[in-house]
Structure formats: C-alpha cells, structure tokens
C-alpha positions in Angstrom: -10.9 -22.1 0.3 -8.7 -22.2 -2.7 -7.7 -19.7 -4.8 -6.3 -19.6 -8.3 -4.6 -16.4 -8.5 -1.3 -15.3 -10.5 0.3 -12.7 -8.4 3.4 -11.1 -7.6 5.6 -10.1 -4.3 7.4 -6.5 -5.4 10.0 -5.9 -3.3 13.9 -4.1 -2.9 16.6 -4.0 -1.1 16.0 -0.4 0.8 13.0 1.8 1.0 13.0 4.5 -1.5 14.4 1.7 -4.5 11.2 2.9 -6.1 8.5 -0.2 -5.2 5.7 2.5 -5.2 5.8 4.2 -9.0 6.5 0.4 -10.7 3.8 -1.0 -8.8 1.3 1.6 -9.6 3.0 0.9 -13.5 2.8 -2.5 -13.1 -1.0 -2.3 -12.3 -1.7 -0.3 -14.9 0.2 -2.5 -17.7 -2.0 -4.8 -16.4 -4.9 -3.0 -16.4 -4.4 -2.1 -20.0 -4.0 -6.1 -20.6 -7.7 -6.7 -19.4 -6.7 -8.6 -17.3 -7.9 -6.4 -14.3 -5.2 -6.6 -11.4 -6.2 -6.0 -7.8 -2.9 -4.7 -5.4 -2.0 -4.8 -1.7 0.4 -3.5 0.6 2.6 -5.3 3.5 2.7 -3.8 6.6 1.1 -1.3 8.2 0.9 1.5 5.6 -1.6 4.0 4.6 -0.7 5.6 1.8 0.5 3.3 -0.7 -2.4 1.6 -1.0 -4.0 5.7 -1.6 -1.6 5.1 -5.0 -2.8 1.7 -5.9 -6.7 2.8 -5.5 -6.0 5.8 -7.4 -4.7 3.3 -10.6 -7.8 0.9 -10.4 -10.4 2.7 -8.5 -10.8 -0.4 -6.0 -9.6 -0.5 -2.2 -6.2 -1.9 -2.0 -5.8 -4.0 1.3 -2.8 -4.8 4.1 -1.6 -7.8 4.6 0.3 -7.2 7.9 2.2 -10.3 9.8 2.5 -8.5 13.0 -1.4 -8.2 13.1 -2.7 -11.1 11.3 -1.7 -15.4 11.3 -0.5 -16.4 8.3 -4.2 -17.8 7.7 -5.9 -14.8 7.9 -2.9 -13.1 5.7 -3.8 -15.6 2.4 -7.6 -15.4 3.5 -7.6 -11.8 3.1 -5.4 -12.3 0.2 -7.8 -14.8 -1.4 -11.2 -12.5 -1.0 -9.8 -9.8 -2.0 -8.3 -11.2 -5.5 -12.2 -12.6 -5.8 -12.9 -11.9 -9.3 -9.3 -10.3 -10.7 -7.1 -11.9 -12.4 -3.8 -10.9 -11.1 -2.5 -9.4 -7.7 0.3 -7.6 -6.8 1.3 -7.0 -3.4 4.0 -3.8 -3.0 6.7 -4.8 -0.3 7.8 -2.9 2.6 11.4 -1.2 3.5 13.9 -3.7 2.2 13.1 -7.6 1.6 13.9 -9.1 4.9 12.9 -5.8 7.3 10.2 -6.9 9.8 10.0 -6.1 12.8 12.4 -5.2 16.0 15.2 -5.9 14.2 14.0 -9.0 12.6 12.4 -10.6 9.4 8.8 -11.4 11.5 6.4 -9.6 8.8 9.2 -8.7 6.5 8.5 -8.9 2.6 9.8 -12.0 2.6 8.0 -13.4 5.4 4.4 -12.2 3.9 5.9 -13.8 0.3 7.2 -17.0 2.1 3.3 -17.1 4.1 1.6 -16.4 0.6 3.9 -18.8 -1.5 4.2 -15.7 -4.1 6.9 -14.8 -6.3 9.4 -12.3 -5.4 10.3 -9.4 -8.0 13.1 -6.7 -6.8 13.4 -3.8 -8.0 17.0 -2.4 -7.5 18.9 0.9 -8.3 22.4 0.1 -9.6 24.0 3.1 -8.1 27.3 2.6 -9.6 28.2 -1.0 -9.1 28.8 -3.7 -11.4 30.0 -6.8 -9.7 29.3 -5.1 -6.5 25.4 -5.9 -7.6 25.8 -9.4 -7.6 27.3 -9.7 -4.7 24.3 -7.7 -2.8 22.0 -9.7 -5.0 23.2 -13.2 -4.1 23.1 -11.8 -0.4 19.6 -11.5 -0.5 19.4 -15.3 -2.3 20.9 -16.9 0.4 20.5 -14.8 3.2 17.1 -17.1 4.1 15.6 -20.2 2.3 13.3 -20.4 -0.1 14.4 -16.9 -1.3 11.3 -16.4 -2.9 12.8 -14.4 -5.2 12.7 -14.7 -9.3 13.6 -11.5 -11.5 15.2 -8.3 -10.8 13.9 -4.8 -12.4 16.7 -2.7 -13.0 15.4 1.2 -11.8 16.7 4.6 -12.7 19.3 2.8 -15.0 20.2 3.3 -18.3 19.7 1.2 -21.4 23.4 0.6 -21.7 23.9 0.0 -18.1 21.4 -1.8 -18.1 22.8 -4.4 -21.1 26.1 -3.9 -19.3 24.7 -5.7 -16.1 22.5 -8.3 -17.6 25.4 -11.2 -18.0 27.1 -10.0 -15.6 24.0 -10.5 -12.6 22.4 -13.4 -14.9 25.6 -15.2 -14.7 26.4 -14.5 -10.7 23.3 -15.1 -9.1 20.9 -17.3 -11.5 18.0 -14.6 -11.5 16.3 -13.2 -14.2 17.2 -9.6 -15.2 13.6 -8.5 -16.2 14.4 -5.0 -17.9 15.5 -1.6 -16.5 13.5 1.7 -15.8 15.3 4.6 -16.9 15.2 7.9 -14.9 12.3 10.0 -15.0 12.6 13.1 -12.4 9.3 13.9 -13.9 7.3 11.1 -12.5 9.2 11.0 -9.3 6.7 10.9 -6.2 7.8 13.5 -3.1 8.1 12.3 0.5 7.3 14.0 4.1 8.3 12.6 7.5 6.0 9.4 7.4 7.0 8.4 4.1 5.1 9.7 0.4 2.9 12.5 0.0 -0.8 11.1 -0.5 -1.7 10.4 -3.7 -4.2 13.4 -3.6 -1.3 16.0 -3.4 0.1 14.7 -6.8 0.1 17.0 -9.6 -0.8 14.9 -12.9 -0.7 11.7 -11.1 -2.6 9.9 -13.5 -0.5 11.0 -16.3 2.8 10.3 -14.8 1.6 6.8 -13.9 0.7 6.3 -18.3 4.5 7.6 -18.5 5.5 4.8 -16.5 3.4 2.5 -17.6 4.4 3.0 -21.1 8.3 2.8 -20.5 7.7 -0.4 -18.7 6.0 -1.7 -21.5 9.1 -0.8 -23.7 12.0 -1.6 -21.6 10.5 -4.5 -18.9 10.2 -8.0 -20.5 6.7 -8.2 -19.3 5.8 -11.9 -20.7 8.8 -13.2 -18.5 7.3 -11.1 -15.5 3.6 -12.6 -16.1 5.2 -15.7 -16.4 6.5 -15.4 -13.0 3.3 -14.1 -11.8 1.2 -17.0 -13.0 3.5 -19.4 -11.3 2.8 -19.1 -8.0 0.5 -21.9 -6.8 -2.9 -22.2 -5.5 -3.9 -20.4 -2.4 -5.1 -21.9 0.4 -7.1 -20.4 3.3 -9.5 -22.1 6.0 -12.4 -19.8 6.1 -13.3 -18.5 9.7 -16.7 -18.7 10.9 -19.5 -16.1 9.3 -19.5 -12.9 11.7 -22.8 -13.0 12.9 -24.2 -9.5 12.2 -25.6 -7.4 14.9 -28.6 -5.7 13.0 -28.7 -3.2 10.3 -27.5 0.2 9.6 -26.1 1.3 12.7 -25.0 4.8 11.7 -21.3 5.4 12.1 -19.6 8.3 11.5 -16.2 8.3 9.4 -14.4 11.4 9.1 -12.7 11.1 5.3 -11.4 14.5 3.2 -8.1 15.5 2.7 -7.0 16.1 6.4 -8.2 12.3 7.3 -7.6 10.0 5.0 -5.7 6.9 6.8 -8.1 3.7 7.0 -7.3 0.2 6.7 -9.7 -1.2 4.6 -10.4 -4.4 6.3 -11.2 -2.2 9.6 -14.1 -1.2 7.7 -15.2 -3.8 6.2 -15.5 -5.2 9.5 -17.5 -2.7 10.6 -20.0 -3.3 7.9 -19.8 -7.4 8.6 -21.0 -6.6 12.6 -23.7 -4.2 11.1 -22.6 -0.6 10.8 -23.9 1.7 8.3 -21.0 3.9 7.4 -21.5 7.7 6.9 -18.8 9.3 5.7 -18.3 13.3 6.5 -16.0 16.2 6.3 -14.4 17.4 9.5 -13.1 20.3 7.1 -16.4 21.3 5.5 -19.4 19.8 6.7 -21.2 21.8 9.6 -22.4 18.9 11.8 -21.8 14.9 12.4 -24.4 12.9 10.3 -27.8 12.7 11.6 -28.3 9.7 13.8 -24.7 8.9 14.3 -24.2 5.9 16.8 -20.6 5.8 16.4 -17.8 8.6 15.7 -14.3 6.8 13.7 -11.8 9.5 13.3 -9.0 7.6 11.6 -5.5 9.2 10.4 -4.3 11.5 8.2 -2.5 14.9 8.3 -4.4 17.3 10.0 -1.1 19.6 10.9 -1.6 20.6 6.9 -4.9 21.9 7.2 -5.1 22.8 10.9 -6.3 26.9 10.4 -9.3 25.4 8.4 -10.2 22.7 10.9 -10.0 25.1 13.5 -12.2 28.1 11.4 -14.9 25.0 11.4 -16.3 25.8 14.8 -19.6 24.4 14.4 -18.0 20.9 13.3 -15.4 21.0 16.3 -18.4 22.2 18.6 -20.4 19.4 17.6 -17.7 17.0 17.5 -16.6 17.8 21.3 -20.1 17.7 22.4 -20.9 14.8 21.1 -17.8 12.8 22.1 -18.1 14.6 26.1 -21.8 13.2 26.1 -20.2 9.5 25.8 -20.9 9.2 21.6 -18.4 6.0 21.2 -15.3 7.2 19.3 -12.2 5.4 18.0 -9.5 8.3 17.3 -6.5 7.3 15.9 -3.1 9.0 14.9 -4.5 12.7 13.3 -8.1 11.2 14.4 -6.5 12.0 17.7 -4.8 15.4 17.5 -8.1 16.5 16.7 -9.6 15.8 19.7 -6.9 17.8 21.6 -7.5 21.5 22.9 -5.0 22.8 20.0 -2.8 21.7 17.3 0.4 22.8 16.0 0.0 23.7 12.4 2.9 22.8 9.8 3.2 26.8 9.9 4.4 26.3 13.3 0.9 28.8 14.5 -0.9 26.6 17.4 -4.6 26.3 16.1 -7.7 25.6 18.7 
C-alpha cells in the first residue's frame, strides 16, 4: 500500500526539552487548520499518546522498533493516517536514544524507517555558539540526519532573534520560531515520566494557550512545508487476520487506576474476534456478564489503592474468576492487582 501523508518526526536532544506540550500544540494548530491531524508516539509509552487523544479525541498509536519491522512500523503508520491529513509522530528521550545504549528504535531510527522529517525542539539554556555546536552534533552524528528545523522552547523573543543567524549560519537548519516560557501550561511528572492527561487541571485550556503562541511566534507555513515533504509511504500489507467468530466477550479494566493500553493490542483483539467490554475495577461491583477473557492492562493503581481495596465485591469476583482458570493477561498495575496487597502511595499496604 501507498500512502500520501504529510507528516512530521518531533524530536530533541534530552527528554524533558518539552516534545509533549508542542506536540499536543502542534495538533491543535492543525486541528484548527481543518486539516484534521492524527499523532503517534515512538516507543513504548503510555501516556503521551493519553495527551494526544485528549487534543483530537482519536486513539493515538506506537510505533515501537524494538517490537515491530520497519514494515509493520509504516503499515501501522499508513492505516492509522487513513483519512487525516497530516501526522505527527512525538519522539522519545533524545534523537538518537534507542535501546541498550544504542540508536535501534531511537527517534531517528523510526524517522530514518518512516522517511519523515525531523523537527527538534530545543531549550537554549544559556548558550549561544555552544548551540550550534550541539546542533551540528546531532547533523552529523548519523546519515541522513533526518533532520530540518529547529523550535526554539522556553526562549525569549530576543534570544530567540539573537540565535537565529547565529544557528542558521552554523548548521544550515531552519530556525522555525521560539516558544517562550509559560510555567502555566507546564505538564508535572512522577517516576515513570508525566502525570496522565486525566490529572491535568485546565488541560484543554493550557493546550489553546499553546496553541495560540505557536501560532504567533512558530513560522508554521515553513513547518507545513516540511511536513508535506516527506514522500509517499510504502507498506506491503500482511495477510487478512482471519477472524475467529464474533463477540467473544473480553473484559478490559479502564478508569483512572488502569489506563495503560496500546492501542494496536486492542485492535487486534477485535481483528481475532473479541467483543471488548470495558469495566471499572474501582466502581463497578462485578466483571461483565459473560466475560470470556479478563485484560487488566497498566496504570497506577498505588494512587487509588484504599478504593480498590474498599471494592470487595469486584476484587472477590476478580480472584474468583481468575483462580477458576478465566484467561487473564495482567500487566504492570494490571498485575499488582492480582497480588494479596499493595503498597499505597500513602505508604499504608492495602488488601
């Protein structure tokens, strides 16, 4: 298959460069453009993509090198830009990052699979020349680079004119615009990375207030430009999944407490026949009636661990039903809640 797609790789030298808040802007300046964006993730992250489905409303999907050929990276890529008009795909740690130590589903590798356009975004920090020289690192650290503009973040507008000739002139990219700072649209962290995007106070709004300043200060025609340049992509399709028979009731456990799902994984699931039933291990009483299946996927149960353990009648019918042989995939908090107790982030140890 061939897909005609302008999209964009957004990527930066170091986690916490701020990838996150200008993607969600980015999508919504699209958004606002009608020219309805769909987003992804690299890697193996959940809750990213929780920020780019809370901007558009649709599932935003992983395109993960460690788990996936290159094939089925730009196949995935290709279905699930089916009927948008632009994509953007939020980067993971820095650019070249991949795994053990090397770039092997890095940024770069998923933009060198997907022959998309690179965009950094970078904080100055107080450097000047010092910039350039980290900039033209990243040019010629690997070849093709991939990479085409650079958004200047939490810099000012005078800094930001300051820098332009200088990192123009250095390292041949394109210096796209600058984001000043705004403490009040900053996104907290915890230990595995951003708070969900169902913790965030006024999310939507802080998203417009980003969306507008990158409007103002972001040379957005130059950044489409880039965007519509990448070239046709190409995927082999792999043969139709031959499905097993209809609605086969599977339980997935999805509120606040589990919220971690890949979005392929369940679309999978629905390809080999499964009827998914969502459910509440918080507040509903029992599993679905007539589950076949139990999927307990991530989350952070630790937060809400004295109301999952005041649920008795959903923890007695989730441990009967899993000790009578009920097939069950438990992953990451999935798991911890199939364990006899749980440390709660109050440090009290919950049944």
């Amino acid at each position: 298959m061939t897909c005609h797609i302008p999209r964009l790789l957004l990527a930066a030298p170091a986690s916490g460069s701020g990838k996150t808040t200008l993607t969600c802007a980015l999508l919504r300046v699209l958004e606002r453009r009608g020219l309805a964006p769909c987003a992804f993730k690299c890697g193996p992250d959940y809750i990213d993509p929780m920020f780019h489905r809370s901007v558009l409303g649709l599932p935003s999907r992983n395109l993960d090198l460690f788990f996936s050929t290159p094939n089925e990276v730009r196949r995935s890529l290709a279905l699930g830009s089916q009927g948008r008009g632009a994509a953007v795909i939020e980067g993971v740690m820095g650019y070249y990052d991949g795994v053990g130590g090397g770039d092997r589903a890095s940024s770069w590798h998923l933009a060198r699979a997907t022959d998309t356009p690179g965009g950094l975004t970078v904080g100055p920090g107080g450097t000047s020349l010092t910039l350039a020289a980290v900039l033209q690192g990243l040019r010629s650290f690997r070849a093709p680079d991939m990479i085409q503009g650079v958004i200047l973040n939490q810099c000012s507008p005078k800094l930001c004119r300051h820098l332009t000739p200088i990192l123009e002139r250095e390292t041949g990219l394109q210096v796209l615009g600058h984001i000043p700072r705004m403490p009040d649209c900053a996104l907290a962290s915890r230990h595995l990375g951003l708070i969900t995007a169902a913790e965030v106070e006024g999310l939507q709004e802080k998203i417009l207030r980003l969306a507008g300043q990158m409007e103002e200060s972001v040379d957005l025609d130059t950044l489409f430009a880039i965007a519509a340049s990448a070239p046709p992509l190409t995927a082999s399709l792999e043969t139709a999944r031959p499905r097993s028979g209809g609605g086969i009731p599977i339980a997935v456990a999805r509120d606040r407490a589990f919220s971690f799902y890949y979005e392929d994984n369940l679309e999978l699931l629905e390809e080999l026949g499964a009827e998914l039933v969502e459910f509440s291990p918080l507040t509903s009483r029992h599993l679905p009636s007539g589950t076949k299946g139990l999927y307990l996927g991530g989350g952070y149960p630790e937060l809400y661990a004295a109301q999952l353990a005041e649920n008795t009648p959903m923890r007695s019918a989730v441990q009967k039903a899993v000790a009578g042989g009920l097939p069950t995939v438990a992953e990451c908090g999935g798991f911890l809640y199939l364990g006899r107790s749980l440390e709660g982030a109050d440090g009290i140890v919950y049944p």
